[in-house]
C-alpha positions as CSV (number, residue, x, y, z in Angstrom):
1,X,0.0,0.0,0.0
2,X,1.5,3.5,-0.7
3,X,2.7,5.4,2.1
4,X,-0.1,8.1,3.5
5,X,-0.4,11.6,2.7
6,X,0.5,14.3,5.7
7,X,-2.8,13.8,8.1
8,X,-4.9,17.2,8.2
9,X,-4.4,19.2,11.5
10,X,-6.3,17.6,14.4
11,X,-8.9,19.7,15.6
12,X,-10.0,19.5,19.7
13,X,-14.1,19.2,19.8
14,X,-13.5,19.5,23.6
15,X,-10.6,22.3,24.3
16,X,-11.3,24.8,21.8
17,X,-12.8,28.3,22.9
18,X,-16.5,29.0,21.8
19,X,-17.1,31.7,19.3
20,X,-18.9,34.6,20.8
21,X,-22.6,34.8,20.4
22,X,-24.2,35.2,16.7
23,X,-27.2,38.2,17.9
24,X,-28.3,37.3,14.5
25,X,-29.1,34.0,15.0
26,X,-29.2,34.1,18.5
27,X,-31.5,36.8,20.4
28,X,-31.9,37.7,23.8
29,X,-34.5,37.7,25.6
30,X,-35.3,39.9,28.6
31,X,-31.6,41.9,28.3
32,X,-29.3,39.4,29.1
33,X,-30.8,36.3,28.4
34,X,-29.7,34.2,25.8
35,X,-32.1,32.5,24.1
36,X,-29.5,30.5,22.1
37,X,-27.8,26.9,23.4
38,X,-23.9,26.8,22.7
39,X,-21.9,27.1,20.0
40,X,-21.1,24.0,18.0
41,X,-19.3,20.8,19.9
42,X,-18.7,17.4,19.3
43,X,-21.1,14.1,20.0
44,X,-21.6,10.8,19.6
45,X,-24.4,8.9,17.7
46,X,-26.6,7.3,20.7
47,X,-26.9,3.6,20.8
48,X,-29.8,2.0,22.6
49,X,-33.5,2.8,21.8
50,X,-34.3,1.0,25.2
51,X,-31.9,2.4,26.9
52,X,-33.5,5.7,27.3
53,X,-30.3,8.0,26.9
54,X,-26.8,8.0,28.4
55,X,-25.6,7.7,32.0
56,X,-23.4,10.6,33.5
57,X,-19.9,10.6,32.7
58,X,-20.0,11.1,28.6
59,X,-22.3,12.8,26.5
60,X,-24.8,11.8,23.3
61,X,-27.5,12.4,21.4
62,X,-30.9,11.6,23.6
63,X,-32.6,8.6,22.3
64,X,-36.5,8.3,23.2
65,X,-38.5,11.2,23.5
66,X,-41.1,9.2,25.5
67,X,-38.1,9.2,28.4
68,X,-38.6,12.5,28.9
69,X,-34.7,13.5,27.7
70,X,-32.0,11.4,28.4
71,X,-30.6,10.1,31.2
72,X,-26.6,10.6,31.5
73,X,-24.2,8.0,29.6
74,X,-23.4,6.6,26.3
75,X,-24.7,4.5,24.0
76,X,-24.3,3.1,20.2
77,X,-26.3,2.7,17.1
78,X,-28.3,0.0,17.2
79,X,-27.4,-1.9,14.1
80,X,-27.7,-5.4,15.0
81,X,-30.4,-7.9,16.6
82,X,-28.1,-10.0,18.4
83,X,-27.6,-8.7,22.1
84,X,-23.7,-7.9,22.7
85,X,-21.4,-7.3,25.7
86,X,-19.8,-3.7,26.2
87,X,-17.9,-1.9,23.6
88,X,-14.3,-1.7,23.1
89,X,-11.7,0.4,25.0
90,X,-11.9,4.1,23.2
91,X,-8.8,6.3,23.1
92,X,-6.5,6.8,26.6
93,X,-7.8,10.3,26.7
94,X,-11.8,10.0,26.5
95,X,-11.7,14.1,25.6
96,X,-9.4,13.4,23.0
97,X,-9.8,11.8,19.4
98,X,-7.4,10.3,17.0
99,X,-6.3,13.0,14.7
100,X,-8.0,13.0,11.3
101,X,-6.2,11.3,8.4
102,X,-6.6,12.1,4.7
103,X,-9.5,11.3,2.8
104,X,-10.9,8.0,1.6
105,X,-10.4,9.5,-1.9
106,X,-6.6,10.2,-1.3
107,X,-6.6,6.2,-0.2
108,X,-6.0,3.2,-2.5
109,X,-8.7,1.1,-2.1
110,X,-8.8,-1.9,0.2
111,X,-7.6,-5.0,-1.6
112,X,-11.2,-7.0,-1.0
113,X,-13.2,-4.1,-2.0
114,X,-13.3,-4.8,-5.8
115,X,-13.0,-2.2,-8.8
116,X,-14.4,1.0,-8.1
117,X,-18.1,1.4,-9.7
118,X,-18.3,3.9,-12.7
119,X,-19.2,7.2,-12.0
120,X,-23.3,7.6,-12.1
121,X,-23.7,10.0,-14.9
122,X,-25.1,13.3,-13.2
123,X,-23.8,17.3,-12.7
124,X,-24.8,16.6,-9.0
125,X,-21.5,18.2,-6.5
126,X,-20.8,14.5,-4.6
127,X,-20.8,14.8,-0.3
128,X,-16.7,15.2,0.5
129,X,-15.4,11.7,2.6
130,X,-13.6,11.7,5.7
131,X,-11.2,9.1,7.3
132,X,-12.7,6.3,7.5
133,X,-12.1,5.0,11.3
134,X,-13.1,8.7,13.1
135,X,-16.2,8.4,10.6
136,X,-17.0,4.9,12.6
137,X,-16.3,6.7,15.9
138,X,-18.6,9.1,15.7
139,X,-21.4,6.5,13.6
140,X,-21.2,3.9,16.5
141,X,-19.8,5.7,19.8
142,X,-17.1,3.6,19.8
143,X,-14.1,5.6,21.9
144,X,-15.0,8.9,21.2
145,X,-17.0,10.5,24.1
146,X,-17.5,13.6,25.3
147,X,-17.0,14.4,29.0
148,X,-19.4,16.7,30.9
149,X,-19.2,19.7,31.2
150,X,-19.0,19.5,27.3
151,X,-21.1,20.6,24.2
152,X,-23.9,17.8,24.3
153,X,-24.5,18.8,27.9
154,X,-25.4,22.4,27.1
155,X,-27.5,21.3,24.4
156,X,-29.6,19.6,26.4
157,X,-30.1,21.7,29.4
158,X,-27.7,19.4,32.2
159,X,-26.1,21.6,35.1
160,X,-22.7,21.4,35.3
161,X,-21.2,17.5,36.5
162,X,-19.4,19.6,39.7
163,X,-23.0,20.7,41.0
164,X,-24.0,16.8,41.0
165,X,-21.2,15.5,42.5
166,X,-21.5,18.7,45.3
167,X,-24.7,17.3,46.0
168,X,-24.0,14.1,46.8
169,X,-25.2,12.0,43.7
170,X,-24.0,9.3,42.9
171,X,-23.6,8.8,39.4
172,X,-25.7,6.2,37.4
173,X,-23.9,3.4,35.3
174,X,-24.1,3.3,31.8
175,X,-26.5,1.6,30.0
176,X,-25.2,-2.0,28.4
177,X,-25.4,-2.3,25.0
178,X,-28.5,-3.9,23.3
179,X,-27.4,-3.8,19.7
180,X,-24.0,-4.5,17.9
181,X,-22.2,-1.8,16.3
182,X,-21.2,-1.9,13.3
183,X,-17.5,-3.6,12.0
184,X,-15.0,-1.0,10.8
185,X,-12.9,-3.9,9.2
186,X,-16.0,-5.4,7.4
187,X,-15.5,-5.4,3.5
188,X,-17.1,-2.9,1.3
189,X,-20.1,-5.3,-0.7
190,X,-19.7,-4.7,-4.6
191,X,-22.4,-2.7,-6.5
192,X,-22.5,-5.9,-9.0
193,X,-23.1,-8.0,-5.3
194,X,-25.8,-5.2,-4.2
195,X,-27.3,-5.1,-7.7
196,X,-27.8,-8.7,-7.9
197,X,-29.7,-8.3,-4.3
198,X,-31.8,-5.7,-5.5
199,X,-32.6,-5.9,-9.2
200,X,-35.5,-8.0,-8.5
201,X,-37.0,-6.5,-5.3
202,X,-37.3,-2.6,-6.8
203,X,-38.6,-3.5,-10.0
204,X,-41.8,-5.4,-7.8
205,X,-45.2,-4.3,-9.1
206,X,-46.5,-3.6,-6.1
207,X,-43.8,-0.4,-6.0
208,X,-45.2,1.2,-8.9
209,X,-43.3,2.7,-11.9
210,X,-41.4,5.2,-10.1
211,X,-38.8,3.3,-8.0
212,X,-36.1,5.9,-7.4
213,X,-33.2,4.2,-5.1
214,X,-29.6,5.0,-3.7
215,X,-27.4,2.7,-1.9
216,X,-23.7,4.4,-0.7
217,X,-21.2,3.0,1.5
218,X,-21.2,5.5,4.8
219,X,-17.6,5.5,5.1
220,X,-16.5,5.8,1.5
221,X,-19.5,7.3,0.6
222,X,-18.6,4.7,-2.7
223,X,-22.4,4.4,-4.8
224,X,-23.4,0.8,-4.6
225,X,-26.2,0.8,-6.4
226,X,-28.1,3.9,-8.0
227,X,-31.8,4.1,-10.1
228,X,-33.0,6.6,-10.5
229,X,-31.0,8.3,-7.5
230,X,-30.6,11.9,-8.5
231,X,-34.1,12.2,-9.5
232,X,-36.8,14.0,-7.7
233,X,-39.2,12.4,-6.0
234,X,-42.0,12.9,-3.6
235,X,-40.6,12.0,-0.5
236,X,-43.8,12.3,1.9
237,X,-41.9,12.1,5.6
238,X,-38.7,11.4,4.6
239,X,-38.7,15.3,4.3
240,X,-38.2,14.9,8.1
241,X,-34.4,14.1,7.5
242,X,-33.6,17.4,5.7
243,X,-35.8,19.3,8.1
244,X,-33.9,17.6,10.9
245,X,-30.0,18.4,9.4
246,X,-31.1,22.1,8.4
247,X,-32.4,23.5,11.5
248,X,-29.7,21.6,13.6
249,X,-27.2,23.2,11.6
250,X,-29.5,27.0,11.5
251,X,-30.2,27.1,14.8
252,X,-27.6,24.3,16.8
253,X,-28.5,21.3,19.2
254,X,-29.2,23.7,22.2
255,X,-31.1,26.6,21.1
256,X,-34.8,27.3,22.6
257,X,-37.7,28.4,21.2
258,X,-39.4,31.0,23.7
259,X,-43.4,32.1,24.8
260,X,-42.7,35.5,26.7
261,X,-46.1,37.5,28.2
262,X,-45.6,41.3,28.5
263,X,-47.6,43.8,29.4
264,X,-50.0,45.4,27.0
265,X,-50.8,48.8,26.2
266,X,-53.8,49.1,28.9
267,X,-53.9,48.1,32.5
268,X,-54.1,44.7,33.2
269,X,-53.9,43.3,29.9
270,X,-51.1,41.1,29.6
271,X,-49.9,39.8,26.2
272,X,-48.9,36.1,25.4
273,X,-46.1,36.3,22.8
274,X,-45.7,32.7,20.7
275,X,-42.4,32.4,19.6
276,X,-43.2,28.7,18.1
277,X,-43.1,26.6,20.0
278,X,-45.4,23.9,19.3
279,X,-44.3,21.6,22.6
280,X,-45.9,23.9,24.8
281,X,-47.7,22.3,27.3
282,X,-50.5,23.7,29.9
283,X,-49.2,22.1,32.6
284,X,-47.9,18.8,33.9
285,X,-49.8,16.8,32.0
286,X,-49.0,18.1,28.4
287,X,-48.1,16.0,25.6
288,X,-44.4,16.4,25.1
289,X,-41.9,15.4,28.1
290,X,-39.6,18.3,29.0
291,X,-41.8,20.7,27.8
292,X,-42.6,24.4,29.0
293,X,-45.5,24.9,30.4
294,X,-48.3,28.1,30.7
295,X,-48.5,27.7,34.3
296,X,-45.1,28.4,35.2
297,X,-45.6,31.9,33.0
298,X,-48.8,32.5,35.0
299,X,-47.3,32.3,37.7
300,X,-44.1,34.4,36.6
301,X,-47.0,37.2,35.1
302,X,-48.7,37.4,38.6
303,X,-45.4,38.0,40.1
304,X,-44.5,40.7,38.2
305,X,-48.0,42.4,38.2
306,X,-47.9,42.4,42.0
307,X,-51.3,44.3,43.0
308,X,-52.4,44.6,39.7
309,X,-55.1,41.9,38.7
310,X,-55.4,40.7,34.9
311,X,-58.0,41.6,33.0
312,X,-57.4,40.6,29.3
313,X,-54.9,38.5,27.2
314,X,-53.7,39.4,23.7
315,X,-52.4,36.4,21.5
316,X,-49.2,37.4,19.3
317,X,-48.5,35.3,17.3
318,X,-46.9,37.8,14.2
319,X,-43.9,36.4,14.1
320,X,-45.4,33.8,11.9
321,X,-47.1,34.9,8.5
322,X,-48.9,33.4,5.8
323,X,-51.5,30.5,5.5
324,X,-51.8,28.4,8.5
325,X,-52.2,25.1,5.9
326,X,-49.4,24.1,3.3
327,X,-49.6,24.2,-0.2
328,X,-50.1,20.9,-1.3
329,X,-51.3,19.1,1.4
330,X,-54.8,16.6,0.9
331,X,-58.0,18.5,1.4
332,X,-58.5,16.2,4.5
333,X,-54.9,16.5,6.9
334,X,-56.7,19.9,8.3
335,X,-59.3,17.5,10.0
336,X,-57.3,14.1,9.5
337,X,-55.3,14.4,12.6
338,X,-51.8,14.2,11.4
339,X,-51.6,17.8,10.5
340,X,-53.1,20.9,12.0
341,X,-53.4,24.7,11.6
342,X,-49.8,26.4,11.9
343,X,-49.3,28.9,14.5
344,X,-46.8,30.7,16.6
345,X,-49.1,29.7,19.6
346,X,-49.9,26.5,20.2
347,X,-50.3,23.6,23.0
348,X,-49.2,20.4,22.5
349,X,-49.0,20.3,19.2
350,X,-52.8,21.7,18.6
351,X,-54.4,19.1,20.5
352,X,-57.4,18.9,21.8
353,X,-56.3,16.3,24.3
354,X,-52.6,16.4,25.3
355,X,-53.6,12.4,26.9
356,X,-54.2,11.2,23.1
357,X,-52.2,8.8,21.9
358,X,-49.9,9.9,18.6
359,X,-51.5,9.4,15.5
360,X,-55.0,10.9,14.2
361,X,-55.4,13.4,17.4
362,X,-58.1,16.2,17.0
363,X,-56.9,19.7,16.6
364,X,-57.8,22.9,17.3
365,X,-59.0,24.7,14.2
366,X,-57.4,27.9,16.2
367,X,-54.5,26.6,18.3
368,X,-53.4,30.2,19.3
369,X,-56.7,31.4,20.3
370,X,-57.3,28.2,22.9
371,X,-53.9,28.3,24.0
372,X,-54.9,31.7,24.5
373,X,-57.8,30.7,26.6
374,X,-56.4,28.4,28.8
375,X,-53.8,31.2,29.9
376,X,-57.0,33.3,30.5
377,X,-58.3,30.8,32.8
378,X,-54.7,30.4,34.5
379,X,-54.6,34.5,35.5
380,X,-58.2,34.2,36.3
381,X,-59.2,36.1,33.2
382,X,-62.6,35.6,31.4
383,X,-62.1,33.6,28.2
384,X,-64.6,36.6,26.2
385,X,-61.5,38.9,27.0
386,X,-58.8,36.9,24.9
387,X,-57.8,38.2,21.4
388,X,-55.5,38.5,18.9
389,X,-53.5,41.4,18.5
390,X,-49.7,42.5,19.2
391,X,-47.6,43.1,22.1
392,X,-46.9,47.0,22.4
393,X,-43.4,48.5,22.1
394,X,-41.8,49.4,25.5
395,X,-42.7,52.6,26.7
396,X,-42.7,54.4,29.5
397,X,-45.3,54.9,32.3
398,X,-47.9,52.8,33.7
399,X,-47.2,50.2,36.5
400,X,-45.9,48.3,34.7
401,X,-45.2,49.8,31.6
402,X,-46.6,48.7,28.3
403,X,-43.9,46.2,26.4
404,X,-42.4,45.3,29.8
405,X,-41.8,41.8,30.2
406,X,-43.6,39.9,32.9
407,X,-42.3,36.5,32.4
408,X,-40.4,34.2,30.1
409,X,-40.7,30.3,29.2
410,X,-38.6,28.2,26.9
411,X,-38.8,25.3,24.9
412,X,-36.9,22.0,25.0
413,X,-33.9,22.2,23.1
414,X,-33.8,21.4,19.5
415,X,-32.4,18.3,19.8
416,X,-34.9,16.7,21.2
417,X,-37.7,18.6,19.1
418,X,-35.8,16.6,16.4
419,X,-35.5,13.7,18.1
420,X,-39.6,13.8,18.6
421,X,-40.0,14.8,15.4
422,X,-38.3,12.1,13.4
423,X,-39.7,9.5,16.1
424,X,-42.8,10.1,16.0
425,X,-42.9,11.7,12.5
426,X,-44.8,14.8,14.5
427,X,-46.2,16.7,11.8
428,X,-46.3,19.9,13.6
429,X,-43.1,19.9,14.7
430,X,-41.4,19.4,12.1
431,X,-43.4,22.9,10.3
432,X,-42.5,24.6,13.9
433,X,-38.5,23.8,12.7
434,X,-38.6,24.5,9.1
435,X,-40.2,27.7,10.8
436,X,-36.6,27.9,12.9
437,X,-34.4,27.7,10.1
438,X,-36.5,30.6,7.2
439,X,-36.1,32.5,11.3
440,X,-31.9,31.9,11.7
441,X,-31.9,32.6,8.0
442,X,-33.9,36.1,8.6
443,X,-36.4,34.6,5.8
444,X,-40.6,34.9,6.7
445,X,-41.5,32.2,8.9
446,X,-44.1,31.0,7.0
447,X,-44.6,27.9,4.5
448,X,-42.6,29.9,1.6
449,X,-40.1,31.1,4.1
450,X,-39.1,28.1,5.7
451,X,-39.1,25.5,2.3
452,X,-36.9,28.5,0.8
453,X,-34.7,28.8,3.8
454,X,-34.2,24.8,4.0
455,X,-33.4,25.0,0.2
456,X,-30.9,27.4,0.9
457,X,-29.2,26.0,4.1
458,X,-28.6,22.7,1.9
459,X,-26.8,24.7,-0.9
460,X,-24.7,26.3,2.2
461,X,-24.2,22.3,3.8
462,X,-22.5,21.5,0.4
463,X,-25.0,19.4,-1.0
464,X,-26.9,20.0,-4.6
465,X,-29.8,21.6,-3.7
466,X,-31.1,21.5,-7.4
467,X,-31.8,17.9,-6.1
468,X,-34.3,19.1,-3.1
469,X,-37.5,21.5,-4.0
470,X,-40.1,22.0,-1.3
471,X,-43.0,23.4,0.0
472,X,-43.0,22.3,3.8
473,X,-41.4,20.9,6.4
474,X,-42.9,17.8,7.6
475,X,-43.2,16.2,4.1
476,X,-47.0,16.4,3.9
477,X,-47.3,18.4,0.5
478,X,-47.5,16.6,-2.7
479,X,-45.1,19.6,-4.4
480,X,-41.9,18.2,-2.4
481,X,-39.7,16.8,-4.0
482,X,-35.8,15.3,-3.2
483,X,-33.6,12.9,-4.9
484,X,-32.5,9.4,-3.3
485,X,-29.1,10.4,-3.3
486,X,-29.5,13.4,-1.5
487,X,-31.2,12.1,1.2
488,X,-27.9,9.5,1.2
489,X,-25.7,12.7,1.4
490,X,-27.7,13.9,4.1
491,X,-27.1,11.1,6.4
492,X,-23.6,11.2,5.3
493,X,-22.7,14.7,6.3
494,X,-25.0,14.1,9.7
495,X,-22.3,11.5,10.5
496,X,-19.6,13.4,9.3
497,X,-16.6,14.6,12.5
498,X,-17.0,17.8,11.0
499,X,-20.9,18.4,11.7
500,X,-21.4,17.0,15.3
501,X,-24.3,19.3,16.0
502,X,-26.0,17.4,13.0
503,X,-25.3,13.7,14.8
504,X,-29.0,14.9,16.4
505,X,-30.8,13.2,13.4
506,X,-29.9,9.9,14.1
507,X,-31.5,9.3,18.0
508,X,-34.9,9.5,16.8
509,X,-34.0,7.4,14.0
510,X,-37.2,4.5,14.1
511,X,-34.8,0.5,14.1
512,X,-36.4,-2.0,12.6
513,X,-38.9,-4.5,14.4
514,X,-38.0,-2.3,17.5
515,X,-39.3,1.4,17.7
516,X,-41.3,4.2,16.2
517,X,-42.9,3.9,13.1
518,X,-41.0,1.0,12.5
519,X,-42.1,-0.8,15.8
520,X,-44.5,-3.5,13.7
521,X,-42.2,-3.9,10.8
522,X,-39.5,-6.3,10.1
523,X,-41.5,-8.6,12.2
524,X,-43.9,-10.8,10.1
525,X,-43.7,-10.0,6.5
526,X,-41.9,-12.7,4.6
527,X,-38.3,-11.9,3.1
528,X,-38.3,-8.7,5.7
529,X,-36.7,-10.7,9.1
530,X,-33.1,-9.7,8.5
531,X,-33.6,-6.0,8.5
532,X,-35.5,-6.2,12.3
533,X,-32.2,-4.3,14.0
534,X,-30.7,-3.4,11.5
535,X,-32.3,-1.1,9.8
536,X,-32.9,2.0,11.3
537,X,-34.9,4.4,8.9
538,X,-37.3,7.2,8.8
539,X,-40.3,6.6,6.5
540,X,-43.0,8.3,4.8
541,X,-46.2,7.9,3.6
542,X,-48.8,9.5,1.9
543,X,-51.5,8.0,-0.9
544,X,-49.7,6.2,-3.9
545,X,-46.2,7.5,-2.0
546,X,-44.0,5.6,0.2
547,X,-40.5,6.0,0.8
548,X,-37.9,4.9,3.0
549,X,-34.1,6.0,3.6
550,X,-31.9,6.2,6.6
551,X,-28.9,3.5,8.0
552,X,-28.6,-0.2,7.6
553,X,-25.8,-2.9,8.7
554,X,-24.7,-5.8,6.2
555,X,-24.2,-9.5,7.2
556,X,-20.7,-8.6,7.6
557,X,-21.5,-5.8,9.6
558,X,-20.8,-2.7,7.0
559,X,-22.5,0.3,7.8
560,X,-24.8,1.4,4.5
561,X,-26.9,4.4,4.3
562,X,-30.1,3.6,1.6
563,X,-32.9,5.5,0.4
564,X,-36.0,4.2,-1.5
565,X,-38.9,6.4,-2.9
566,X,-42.0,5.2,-4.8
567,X,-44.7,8.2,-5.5
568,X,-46.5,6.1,-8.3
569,X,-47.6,2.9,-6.3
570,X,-51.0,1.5,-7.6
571,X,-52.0,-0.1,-4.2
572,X,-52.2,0.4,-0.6
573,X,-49.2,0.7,2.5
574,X,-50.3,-3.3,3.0
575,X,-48.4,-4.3,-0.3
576,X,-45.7,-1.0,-0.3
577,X,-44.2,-1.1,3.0
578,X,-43.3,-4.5,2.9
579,X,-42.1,-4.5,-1.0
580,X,-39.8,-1.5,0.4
581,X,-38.7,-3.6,4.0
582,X,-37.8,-6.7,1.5
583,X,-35.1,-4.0,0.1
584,X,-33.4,-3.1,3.0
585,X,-33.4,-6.4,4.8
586,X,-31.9,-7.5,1.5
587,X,-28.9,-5.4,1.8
588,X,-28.9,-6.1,5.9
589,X,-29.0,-9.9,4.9
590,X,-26.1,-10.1,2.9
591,X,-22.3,-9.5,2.3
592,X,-23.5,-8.0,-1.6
593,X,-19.5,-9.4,-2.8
C-alpha cells in the first residue's frame, strides 16, 4: 500500500474556545438572556433505543422522547439484533480523538473491495469523505466520548457535573449495549453484489413505476447501487431528514424556542407572545416530556404584576405569517389528525387532548386562540376577554409599563424537538423547525419562508440543492420533492466529524422491528426478518407514495446508508411497505460481494 499523505491538522471538539454569540441568530430575551444553546461541539451517535439516553460521565444524542430526555451516559447505534457485551476500550484520553487522516479519496482502495463502480452520470457536487475510522467513531460511539461539562451537555439543558457530584449523587452506570455496532474492518459489498440483491426487489409491481433508489457506503461514501438516485421524487416524511439536518445546523442542538407574556398597552392586559413553540404544554400533564408549560408563565406574570389583577390576554403570534395550511397538502390532513393549523401559539401540538395517543389526534382549528384561553383561565381572566393582536413596544409609564416583560418560558432544546420529530414523524413539529431555520436565515417564517430557507441552508451544507425542492417541512405536501441520493448525502454529512451538531438526526431514528414507526415492521412479513435491527430508517407515507431512507448494517456488519422512494404505487401501505422492507433487509442480509 502507498505510504499516506501528511494527516490534516487535528482539531480539539473539547478544548477549543466557543465563538462569541451570533445576535443574528441568537436573540436575547429579557436583556441578558440568551435564548440560544452553545456554540457547536462534538457528539456521539446514541446507541440503545431502550436504553433511554446516556448515563453521566460522557455525552450523546438523547434517544426516546417518551423518556422525557435522556438520562446521562453513552450508547451506540443499534445496528444489529443480536444482544452484545460492552464496547471496546476508546482512546486513553476519552476528551481526545485520534487526529483526522486524509481522505478516503486520497486512499488506494482496500484490496477486497473490488473495482471501483463507474461514476453515475449526473452534474450533481458528490458529499466530500472523511477518514474512515473517526467516521465509525462518531457512527457507532465507539471511543469517542465527550465528557461533561462539554457541548452535548449544554445542548440539552444538564447543570454542570461539579453541581452533581457537590450534591452528593451518585452517578448512574451506563447503560449496556443492546445492539451491535457496526465492524469498521467489514469489507465494502460490490455494486454488481448489491445489484444482484436488489434488481429483483425494486422492480416489484406492487412499488409502482417510479422506484427511485440510492445505496452508498457511509464510510467511502462509494455508490453501490443507484436508479433513478438523483431524481426527484415525492418524498412524503422522509422530508423529516432534511428538516432535521437544516435546523440543527441553523439554529444548533441547544437553542430554545421561547413564549414570553408582557404587558399590553392598557392596564391589566397582559400579552402572550408565541415564539413557536409547538411543545408547549399547559401544565404537567402536556403531551411532550420536557416541555414548558403556561403555568409556570402564570405564575411568573402574577409576580411581576404584584397588585395589579389581569384583566385581558392578547395572542401574538406575528412572528409567523402566511397561511396556516401548506400548499399541497390533501383536502382532508386539516381534519385528519396528522396535521393541523400552523401557529406561533400552540399547546401540544394543537391538540385537543394532550392524553391522546400519537397518531389521528383532534386539533384545534385555532391553536393560538385556545392556547390563549387556557392562559386566561390560568390568570383568572374571562375567556370573552382573549384576542388576537400584538404586544406594544416598550414605553414608559404605567405600573408596569406597556412592552415590559412579565415572564419568560422556553422550549426544550432542538435536539430533542428533532429527536420527537423524526420518532414520532410529528407533523407539527417538524413545520415549527422548518419555521426555525426561514427564522436563523432572517427569511418569513411561513410555508414559503421556511421550504426556501431549508433549500438554501442545503446549498450552504454543500449538497446540490437542485436535487431538493419543497414546499414544507414535515413532508406532507405533494409539491416536495428530493432525490435518493441526497437524502444518502444527508445522512452522510450528519455523521460526518465535521458536523457533530448534525449527529442529532440519528436518536430519533425508528430500528427496525423495535421502535417508532418501524415498531411493527421487520417482524412478520416474509423476506423482511433480517432488516429487524438493522435497519434504522425514517419513513414516509402518503397516498400512492411511500418511501424509506436512513442507515442499515450488512451480514458482515458494514455500515450502508439507503434510500427508496416510490410516488407512483398503484396499491395500498399493505403491499408497499413490505415490498420496500424486502429491500433493506436485502442489503442487511447479505455481504452484496
Amino acid at each position: 500500500m502507498p505510504e499516506r499523505p501528511a494527516p490534516l491538522p487535528w482539531r480539539s471538539p473539547t478544548g477549543s474556545p466557543s465563538p462569541s454569540p451570533n445576535p443574528g441568530r441568537f436573540p436575547v430575551v429579557g436583556g441578558d438572556r440568551p435564548v440560544s444553546g452553545p456554540s457547536r461541539g462534538s457528539a456521539s451517535v446514541p446507541v440503545s433505543p431502550a436504553s433511554g439516553g446516556p448515563s453521566r460521565g460522557s455525552a450523546s444524542v438523547p434517544v426516546s422522547p417518551a423518556s422525557g430526555g435522556p438520562s446521562r451516559g453513552s450508547a451506540s447505534v443499534p445496528v444489529s439484533p443480536a444482544p452484545t457485551g460492552p464496547q471496546g476500550p476508546g482512546p486513553s484520553d476519552p476528551g481526545r480523538v485520534p487526529p483526522l487522516g486524509p481522505p478516503i479519496s486520497a486512499l488506494p482502495a482496500p484490496g477486497d473491495a473490488g473495482p471501483a463502480p463507474a461514476p453515475v452520470a449526473s452534474g450533481r457536487r458528490r458529499l466530500p469523505v472523511v477518514l474512515a475510522v473517526v467516521l465509525l467513531l462518531v457512527l457507532a460511539g465507539v471511543g469517542v466520548v465527550v465528557a461533561r461539562p462539554g457541548p452535548v451537555a449544554g445542548w440539552l439543558g444538564d447543570e454542570p457535573e461539579s453541581a452533581s457530584n457537590a450534591a452528593g449523587a451518585t452517578p448512574e452506570p451506563n447503560p449496556s449495549d443492546v445492539l451491535a455496532g457496526p465492524d469498521p474492518n467489514a469489507p465494502v459489498p460490490t455494486p454488481d453484489g448489491v445489484r444482484a440483491a436488489l434488481d429483483p426487489l425494486v422492480g416489484a409491481a406492487v412499488l409502482g413505476s417510479r422506484v427511485n433508489v440510492s445505496v452508498a457506503d457511509v464510510i467511502s461514501g462509494q455508490t453501490l447501487f443507484a436508479k433513478g438516485a438523483d431524481d426527484g421524487t415525492v418524498p412524503a416524511s422522509v422530508t423529516k431528514l432534511a428538516t432535521a439536518v437544516t435546523v440543527l445546523a441553523a439554529r444548533e442542538p441547544g437553542y430554545r424556542i421561547p413564549t414570553r407574556a408582557v404587558a399590553g398597552a392598557k392596564a391589566g392586559e397582559v400579552v402572550i407572545i408565541g415564539g413557536g413553540d409547538p411543545t408547549l404544554a399547559i401544565d404537567k400533564k402536556g403531551y411532550y416530556p420536557g416541555a414548558a408549560r403556561l403555568d409556570d408563565l402564570a405564575a411568573q406574570v402574577r409576580t411581576a404584576l404584584g397588585g395589579t389583577t389581569p384583566t385581558s390576554v392578547t395572542v401574538d403570534g406575528s412572528v409567523y405569517s402566511g397561511p396556516v395550511y401548506g400548499p399541497g397538502w390533501d383536502a382532508d390532513i386539516p381534519t385528519g389528525g396528522s396535521g393541523g393549523a400552523v401557529t406561533a401559539l400552540m399547546t401540544d401540538g394543537g391538540r385537543r387532548d394532550p392524553g391522546a395517543e400519537h397518531g389521528a389526534a383532534a386539533r384545534f382549528a385555532e391553536p393560538d386562540l385556545a392556547a390563549g384561553k387556557s392562559f386566561a383561565r390560568l390568570l383568572g381572566v374571562p375567556t370573552d376577554a382573549v384576542k388576537r393582536g400584538a404586544a406594544p413596544a416598550q414605553a414608559a409609564g404605567g405600573t408596569p409599563a406597556p412592552g415590559t416583560e412579565l415572564g419568560v418560558v422556553q422550549s426544550p432544546p432542538l435536539i430533542r424537538m428533532v429527536d420527537i420529530m423524526i420518532s414520532e414523524s410529528d407533523n407539527l413539529v417538524a413545520e415549527a423547525l422548518a419555521r426555525q431555520v426561514a427564522l436563523a436565515r432572517n427569511q418569513p417564517a411561513s410555508f414559503d419562508g421556511g421550504a426556501a430557507a431549508m433549500d438554501a441552508e442545503v446549498a450552504e451544507l454543500g449538497l446540490p440543492a437542485d436535487e431538493i425542492t419543497l414546499s414544507d417541512g414535515s413532508g406532507l405536501s405533494r409539491r416536495n420533492r428530493i432525490s435518493p441520493s441526497l437524502l444518502t448525502d444527508l445522512v452522510r454529512l450528519a455523521a460526518s466529524p465535521d458536523h457533530p451538531e448534525l449527529a442529532g438526526v440519528f436518536g430519533g431514528l425508528p430500528v427496525g422491528g423495535w421502535s417508532g414507526t418501524l415498531d411493527e415492521r421487520y417482524r412478520t412479513a416474509p423476506g423482511t426478518a433480517p432488516g429487524a435491527g438493522s435497519v434504522r430508517a425514517k419513513t414516509g407515507t402518503l397516498t400512492a407514495v411511500h418511501s424509506i431512507a436512513g442507515l442499515v448494517t450488512t451480514a458482515d456488519g458494514r455500515l450502508l446508508t439507503f434510500a427508496v422512494l416510490t410516488d407512483q404505487v398503484p396499491g395500498g401501505k399493505e403491499t408497499a411497505q413490505p415490498a420496500l422492507d424486502r429491500i433493506a433487509a436485502a442489503l442487511a442480509g447479505c455481504g452484496c460481494r
